[in-house]
PDB file with one MODEL, atoms N, CA, C and O in Angstrom:
MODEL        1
ATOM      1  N   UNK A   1      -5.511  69.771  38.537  1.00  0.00           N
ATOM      2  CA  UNK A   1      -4.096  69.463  38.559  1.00  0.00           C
ATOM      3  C   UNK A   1      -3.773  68.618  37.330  1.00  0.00           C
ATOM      4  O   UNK A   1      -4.173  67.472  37.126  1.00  0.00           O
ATOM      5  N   UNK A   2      -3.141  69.214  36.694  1.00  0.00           N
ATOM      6  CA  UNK A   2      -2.399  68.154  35.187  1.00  0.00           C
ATOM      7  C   UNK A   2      -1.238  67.198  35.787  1.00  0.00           C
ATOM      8  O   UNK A   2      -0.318  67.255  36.603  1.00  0.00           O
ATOM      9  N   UNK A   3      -1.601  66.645  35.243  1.00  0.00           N
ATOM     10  CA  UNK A   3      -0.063  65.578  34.999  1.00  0.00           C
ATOM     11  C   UNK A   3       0.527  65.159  33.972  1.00  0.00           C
ATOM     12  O   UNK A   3      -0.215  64.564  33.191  1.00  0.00           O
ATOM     13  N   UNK A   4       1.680  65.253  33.649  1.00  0.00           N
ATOM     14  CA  UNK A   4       2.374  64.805  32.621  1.00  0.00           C
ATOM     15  C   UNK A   4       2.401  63.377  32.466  1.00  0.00           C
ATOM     16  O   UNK A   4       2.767  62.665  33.401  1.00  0.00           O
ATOM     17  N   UNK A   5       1.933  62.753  31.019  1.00  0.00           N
ATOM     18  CA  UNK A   5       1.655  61.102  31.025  1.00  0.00           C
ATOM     19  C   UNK A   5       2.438  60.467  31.217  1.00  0.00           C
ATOM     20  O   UNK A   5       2.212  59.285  31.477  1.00  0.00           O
ATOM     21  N   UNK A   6       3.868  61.033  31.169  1.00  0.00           N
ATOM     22  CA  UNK A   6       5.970  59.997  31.513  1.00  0.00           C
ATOM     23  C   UNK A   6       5.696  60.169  32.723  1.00  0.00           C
ATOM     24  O   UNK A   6       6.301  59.290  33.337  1.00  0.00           O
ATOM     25  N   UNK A   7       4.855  61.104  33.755  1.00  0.00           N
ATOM     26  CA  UNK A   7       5.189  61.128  35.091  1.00  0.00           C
ATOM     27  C   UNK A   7       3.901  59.731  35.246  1.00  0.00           C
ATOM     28  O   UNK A   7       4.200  58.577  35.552  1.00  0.00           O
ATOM     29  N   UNK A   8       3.053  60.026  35.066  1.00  0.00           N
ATOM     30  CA  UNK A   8       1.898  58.935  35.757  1.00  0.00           C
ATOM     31  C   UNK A   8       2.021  57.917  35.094  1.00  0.00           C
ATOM     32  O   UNK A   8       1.010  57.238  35.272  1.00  0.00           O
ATOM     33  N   UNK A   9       3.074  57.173  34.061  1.00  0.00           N
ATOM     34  CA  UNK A   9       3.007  56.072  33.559  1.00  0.00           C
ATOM     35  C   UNK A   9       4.578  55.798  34.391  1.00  0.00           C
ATOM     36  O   UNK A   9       4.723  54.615  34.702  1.00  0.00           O
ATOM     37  N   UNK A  10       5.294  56.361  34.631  1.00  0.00           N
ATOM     38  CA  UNK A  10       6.432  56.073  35.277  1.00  0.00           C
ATOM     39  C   UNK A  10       5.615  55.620  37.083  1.00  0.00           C
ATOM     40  O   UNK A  10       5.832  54.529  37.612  1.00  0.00           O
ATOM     41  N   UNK A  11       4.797  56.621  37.682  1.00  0.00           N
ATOM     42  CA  UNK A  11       4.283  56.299  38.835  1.00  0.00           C
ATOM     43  C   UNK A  11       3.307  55.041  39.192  1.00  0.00           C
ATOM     44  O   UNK A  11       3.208  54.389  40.231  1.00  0.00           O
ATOM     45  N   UNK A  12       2.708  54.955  38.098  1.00  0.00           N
ATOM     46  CA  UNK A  12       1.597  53.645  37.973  1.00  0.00           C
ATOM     47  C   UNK A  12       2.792  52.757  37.889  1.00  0.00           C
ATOM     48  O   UNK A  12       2.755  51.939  38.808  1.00  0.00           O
ATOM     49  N   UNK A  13       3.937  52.604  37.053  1.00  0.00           N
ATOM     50  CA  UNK A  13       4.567  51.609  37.030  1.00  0.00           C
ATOM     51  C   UNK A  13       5.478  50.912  38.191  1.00  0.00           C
ATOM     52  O   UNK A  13       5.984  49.802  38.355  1.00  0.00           O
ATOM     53  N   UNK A  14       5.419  52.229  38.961  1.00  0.00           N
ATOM     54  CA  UNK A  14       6.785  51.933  39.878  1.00  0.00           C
ATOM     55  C   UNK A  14       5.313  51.506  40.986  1.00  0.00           C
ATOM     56  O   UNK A  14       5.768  50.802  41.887  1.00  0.00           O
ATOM     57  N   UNK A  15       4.216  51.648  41.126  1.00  0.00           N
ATOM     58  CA  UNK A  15       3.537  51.385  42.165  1.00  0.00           C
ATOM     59  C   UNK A  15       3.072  49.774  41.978  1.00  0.00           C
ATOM     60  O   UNK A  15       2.768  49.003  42.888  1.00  0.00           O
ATOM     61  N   UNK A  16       3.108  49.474  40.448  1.00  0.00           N
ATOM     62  CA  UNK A  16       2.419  48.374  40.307  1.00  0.00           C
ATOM     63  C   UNK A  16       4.045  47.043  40.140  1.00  0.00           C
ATOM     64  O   UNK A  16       4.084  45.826  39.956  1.00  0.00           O
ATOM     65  N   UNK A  17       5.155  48.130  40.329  1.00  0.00           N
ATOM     66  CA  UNK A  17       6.353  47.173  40.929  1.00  0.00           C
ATOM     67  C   UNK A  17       6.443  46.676  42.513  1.00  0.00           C
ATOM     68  O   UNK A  17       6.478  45.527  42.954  1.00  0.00           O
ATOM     69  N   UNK A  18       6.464  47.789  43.125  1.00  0.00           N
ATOM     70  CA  UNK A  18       5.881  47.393  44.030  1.00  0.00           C
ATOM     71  C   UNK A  18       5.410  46.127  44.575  1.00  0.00           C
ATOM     72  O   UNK A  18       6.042  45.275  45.199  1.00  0.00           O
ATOM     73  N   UNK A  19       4.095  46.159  44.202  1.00  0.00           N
ATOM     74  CA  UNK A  19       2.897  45.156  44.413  1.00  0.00           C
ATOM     75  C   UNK A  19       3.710  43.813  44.273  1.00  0.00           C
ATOM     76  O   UNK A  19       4.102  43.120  45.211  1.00  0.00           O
ATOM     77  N   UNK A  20       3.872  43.599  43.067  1.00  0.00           N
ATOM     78  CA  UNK A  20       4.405  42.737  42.610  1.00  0.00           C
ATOM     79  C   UNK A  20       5.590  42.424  43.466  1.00  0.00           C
ATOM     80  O   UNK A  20       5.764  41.249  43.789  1.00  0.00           O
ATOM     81  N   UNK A  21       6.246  43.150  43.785  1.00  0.00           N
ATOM     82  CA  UNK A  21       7.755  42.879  45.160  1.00  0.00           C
ATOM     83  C   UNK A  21       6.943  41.574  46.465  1.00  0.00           C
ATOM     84  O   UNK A  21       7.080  40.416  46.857  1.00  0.00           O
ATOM     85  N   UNK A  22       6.038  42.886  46.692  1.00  0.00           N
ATOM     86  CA  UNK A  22       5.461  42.506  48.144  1.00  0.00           C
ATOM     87  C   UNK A  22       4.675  41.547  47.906  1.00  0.00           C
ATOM     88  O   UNK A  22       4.270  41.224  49.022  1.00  0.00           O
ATOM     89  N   UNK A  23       3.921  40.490  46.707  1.00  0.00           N
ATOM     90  CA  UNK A  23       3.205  39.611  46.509  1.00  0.00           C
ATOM     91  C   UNK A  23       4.942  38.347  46.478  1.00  0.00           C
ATOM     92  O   UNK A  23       5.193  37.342  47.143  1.00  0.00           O
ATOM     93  N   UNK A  24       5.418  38.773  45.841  1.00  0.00           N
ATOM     94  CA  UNK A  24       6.462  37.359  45.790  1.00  0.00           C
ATOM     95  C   UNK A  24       7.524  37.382  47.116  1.00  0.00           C
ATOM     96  O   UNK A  24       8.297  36.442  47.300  1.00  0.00           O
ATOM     97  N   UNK A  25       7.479  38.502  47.977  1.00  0.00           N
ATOM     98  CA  UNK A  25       7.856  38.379  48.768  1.00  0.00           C
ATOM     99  C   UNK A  25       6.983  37.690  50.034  1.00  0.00           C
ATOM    100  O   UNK A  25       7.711  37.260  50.929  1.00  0.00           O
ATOM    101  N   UNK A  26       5.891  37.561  50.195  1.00  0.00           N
ATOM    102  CA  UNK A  26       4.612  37.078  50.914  1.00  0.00           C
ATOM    103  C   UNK A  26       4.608  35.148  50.474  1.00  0.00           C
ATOM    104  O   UNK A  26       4.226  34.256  51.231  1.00  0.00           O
ATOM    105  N   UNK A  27       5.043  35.009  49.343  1.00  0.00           N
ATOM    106  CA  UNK A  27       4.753  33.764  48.649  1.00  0.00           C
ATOM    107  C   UNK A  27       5.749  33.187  49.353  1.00  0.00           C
ATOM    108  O   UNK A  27       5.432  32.189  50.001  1.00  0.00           O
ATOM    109  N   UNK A  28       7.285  33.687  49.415  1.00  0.00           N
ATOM    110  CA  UNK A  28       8.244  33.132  50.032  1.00  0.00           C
ATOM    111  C   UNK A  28       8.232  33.147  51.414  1.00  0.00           C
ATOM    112  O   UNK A  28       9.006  32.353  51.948  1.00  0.00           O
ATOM    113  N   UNK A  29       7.639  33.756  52.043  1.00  0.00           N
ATOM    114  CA  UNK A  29       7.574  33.343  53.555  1.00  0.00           C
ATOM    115  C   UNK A  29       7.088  32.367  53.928  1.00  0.00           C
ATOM    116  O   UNK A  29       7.389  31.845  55.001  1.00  0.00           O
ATOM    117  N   UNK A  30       5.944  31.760  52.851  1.00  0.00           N
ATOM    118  CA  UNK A  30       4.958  31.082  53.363  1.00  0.00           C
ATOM    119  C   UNK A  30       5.386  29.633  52.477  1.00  0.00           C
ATOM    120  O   UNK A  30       5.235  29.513  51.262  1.00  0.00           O
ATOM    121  N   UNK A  31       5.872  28.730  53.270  1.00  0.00           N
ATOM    122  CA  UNK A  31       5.982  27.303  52.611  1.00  0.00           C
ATOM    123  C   UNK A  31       4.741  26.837  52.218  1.00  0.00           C
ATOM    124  O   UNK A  31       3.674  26.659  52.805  1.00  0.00           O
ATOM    125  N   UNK A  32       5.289  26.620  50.634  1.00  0.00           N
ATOM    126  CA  UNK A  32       4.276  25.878  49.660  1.00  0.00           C
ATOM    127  C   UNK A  32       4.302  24.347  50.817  1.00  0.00           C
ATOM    128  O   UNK A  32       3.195  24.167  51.324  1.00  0.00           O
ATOM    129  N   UNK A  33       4.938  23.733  51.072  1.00  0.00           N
ATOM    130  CA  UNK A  33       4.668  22.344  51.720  1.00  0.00           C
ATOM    131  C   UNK A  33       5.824  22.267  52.954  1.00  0.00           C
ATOM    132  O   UNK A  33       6.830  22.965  52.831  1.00  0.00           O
ATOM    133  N   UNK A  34       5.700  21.609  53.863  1.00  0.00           N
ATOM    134  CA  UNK A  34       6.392  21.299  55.380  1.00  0.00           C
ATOM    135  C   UNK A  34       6.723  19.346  55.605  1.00  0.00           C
ATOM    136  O   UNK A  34       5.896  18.437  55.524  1.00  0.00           O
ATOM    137  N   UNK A  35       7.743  19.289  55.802  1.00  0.00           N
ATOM    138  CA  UNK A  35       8.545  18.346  56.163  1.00  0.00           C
ATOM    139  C   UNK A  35       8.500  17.924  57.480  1.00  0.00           C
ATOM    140  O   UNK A  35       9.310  18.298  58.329  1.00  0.00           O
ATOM    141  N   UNK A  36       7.322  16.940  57.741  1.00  0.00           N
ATOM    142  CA  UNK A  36       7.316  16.291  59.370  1.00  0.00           C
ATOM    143  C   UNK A  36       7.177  15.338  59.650  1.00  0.00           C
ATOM    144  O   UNK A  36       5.988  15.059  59.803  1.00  0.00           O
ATOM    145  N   UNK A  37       8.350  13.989  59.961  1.00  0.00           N
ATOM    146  CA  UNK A  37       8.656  12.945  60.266  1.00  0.00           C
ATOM    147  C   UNK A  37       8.487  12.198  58.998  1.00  0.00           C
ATOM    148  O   UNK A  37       7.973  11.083  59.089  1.00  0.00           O
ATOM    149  N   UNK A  38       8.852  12.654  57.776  1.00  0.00           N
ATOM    150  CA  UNK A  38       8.435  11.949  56.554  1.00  0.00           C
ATOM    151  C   UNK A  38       7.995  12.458  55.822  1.00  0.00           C
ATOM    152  O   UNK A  38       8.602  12.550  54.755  1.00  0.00           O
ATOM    153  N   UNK A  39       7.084  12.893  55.926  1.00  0.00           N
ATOM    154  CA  UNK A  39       5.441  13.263  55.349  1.00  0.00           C
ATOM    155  C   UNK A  39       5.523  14.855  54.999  1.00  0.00           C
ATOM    156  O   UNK A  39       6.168  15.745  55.552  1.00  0.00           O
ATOM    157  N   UNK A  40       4.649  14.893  53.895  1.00  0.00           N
ATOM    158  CA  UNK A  40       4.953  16.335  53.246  1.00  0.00           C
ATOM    159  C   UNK A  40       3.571  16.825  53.580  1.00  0.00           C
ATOM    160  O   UNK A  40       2.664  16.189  53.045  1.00  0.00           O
ATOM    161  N   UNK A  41       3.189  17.944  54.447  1.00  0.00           N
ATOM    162  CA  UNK A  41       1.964  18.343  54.940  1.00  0.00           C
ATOM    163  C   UNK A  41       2.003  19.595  54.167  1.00  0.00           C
ATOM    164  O   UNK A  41       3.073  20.041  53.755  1.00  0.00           O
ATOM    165  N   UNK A  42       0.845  20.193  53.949  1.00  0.00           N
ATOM    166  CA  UNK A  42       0.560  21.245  53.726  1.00  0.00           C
ATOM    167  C   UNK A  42      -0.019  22.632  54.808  1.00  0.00           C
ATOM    168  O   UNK A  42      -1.061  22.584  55.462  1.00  0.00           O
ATOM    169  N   UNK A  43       0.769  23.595  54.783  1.00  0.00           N
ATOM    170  CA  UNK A  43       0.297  24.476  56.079  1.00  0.00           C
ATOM    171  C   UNK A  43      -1.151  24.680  56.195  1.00  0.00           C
ATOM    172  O   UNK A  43      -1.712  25.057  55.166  1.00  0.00           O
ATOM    173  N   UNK A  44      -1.723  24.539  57.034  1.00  0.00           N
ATOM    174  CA  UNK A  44      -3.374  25.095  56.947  1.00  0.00           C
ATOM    175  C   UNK A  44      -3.600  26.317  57.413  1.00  0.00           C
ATOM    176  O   UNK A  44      -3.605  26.576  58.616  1.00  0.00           O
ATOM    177  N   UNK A  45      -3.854  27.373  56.265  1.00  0.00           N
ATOM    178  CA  UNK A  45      -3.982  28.861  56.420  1.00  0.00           C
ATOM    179  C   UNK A  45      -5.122  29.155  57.327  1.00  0.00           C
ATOM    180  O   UNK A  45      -5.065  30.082  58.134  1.00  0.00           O
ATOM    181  N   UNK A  46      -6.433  28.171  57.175  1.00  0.00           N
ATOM    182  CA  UNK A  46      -7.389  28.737  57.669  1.00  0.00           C
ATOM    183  C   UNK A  46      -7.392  28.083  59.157  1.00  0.00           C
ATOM    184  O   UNK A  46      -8.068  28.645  60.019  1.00  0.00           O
ATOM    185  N   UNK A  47      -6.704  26.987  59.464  1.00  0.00           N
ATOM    186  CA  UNK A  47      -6.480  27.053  61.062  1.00  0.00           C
ATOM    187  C   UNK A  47      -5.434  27.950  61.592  1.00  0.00           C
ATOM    188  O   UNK A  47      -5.418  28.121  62.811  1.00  0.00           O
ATOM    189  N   UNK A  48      -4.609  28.515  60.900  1.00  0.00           N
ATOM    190  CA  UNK A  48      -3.723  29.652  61.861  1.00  0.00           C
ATOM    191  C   UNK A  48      -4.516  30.955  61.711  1.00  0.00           C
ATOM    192  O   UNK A  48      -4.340  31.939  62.430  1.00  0.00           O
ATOM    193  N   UNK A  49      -5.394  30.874  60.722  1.00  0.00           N
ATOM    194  CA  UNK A  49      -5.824  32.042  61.176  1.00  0.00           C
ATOM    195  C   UNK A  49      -7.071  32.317  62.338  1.00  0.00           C
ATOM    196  O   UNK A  49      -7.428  33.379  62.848  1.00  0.00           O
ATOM    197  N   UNK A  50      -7.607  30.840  62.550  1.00  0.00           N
ATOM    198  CA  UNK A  50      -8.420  30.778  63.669  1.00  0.00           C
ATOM    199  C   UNK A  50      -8.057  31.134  65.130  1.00  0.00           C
ATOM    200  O   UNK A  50      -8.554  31.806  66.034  1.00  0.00           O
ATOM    201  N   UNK A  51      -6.750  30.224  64.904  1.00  0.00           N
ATOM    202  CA  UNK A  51      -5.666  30.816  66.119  1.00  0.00           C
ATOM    203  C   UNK A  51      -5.364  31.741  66.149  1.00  0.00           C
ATOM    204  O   UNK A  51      -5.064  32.009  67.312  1.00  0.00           O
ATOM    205  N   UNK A  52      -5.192  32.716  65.381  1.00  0.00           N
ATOM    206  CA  UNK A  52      -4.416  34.385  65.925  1.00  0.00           C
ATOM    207  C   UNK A  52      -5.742  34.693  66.136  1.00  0.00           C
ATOM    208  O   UNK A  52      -5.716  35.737  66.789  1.00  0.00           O
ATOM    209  N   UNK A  53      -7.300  34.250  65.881  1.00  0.00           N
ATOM    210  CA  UNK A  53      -8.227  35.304  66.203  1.00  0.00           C
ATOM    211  C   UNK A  53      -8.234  34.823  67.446  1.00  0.00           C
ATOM    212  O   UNK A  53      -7.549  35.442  68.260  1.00  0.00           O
ATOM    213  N   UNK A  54      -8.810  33.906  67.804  1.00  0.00           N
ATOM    214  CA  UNK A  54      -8.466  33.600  69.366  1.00  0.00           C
ATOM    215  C   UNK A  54      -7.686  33.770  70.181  1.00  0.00           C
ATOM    216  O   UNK A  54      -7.956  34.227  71.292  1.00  0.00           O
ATOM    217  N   UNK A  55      -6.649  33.466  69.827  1.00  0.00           N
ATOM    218  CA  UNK A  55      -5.495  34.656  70.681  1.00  0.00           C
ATOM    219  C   UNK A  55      -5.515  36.368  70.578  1.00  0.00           C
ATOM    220  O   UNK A  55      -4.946  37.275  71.186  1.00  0.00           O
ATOM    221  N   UNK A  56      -6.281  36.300  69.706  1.00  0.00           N
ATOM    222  CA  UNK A  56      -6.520  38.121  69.577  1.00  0.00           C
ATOM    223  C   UNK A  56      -7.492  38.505  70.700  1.00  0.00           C
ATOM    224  O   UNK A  56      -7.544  39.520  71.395  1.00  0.00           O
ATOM    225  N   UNK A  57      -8.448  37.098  70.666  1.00  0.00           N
ATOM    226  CA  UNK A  57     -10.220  37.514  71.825  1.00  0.00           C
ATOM    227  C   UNK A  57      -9.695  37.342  73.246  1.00  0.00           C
ATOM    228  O   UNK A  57      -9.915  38.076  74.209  1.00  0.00           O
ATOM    229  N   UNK A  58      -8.897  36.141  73.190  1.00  0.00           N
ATOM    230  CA  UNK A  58      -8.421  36.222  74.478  1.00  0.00           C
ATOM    231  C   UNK A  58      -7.421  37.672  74.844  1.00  0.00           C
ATOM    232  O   UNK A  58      -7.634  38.210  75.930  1.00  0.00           O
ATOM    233  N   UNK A  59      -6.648  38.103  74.181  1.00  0.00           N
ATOM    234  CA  UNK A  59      -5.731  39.867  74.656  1.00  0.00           C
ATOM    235  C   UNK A  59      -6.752  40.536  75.053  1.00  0.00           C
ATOM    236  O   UNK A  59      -6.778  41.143  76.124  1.00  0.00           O
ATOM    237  N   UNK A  60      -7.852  40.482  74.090  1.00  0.00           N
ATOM    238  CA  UNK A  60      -8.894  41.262  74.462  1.00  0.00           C
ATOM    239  C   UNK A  60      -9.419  41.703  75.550  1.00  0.00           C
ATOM    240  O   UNK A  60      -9.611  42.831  76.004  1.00  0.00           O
ATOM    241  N   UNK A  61      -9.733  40.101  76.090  1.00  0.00           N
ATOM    242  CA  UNK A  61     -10.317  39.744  77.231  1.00  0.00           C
ATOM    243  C   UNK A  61      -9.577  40.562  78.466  1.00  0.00           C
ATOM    244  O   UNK A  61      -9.898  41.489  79.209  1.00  0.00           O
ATOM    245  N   UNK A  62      -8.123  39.508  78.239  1.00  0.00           N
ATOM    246  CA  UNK A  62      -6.824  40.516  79.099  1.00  0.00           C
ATOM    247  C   UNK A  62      -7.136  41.571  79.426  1.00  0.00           C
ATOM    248  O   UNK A  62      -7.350  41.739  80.626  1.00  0.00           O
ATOM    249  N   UNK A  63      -7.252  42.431  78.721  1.00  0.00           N
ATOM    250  CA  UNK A  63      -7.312  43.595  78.074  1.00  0.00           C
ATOM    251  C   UNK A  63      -8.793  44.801  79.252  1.00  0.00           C
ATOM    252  O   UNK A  63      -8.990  45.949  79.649  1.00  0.00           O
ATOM    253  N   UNK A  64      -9.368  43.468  79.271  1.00  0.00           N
ATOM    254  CA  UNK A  64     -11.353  43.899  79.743  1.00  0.00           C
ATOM    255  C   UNK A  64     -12.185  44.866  78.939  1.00  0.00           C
ATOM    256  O   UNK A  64     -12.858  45.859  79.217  1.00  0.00           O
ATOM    257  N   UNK A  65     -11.844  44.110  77.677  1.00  0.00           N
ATOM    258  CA  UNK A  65     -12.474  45.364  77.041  1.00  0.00           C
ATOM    259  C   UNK A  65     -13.920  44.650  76.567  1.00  0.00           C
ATOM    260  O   UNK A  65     -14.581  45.289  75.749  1.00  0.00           O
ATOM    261  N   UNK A  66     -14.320  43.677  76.920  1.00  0.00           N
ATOM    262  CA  UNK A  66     -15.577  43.408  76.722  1.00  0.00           C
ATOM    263  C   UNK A  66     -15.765  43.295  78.056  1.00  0.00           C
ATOM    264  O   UNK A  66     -14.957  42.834  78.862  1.00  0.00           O
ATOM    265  N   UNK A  67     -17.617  44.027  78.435  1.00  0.00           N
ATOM    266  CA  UNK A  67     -18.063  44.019  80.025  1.00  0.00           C
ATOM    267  C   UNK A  67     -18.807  43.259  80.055  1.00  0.00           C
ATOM    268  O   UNK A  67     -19.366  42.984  81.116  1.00  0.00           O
TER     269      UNK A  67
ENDMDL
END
């Protein structure tokens, strides 16, 4: 299959726009810093993500999918 190089430099480009959308859109969801009773905390990524796994083992559980 050929491709014309305006088509795959137009497609690489629009894919690698994209990316770039969905990376600065990801950045903005996620507060660089949090405001609580004063104090400027920083979110801790790697304890929420401990929590959704545990809440994932426990559905699981729900679930009975381990015997």
């Amino acid at each position: 299959m050929t491709m014309n190089k305006k088509k795959l430099a137009a497609a690489t480009a629009a894919v690698f726009t994209y990316i770039k959308t969905e990376e600065e859109t990801a950045s903005l969801a996620v507060p660089d810093r949090v405001q609580v009773s004063g104090m400027e905390v920083k979110p801790n990524v790697w304890g929420s993500c401990g929590r959704s796994d545990l809440m994932q083992i426990r559905n699981m559980m729900q679930m009975r999918v381990f015997k």
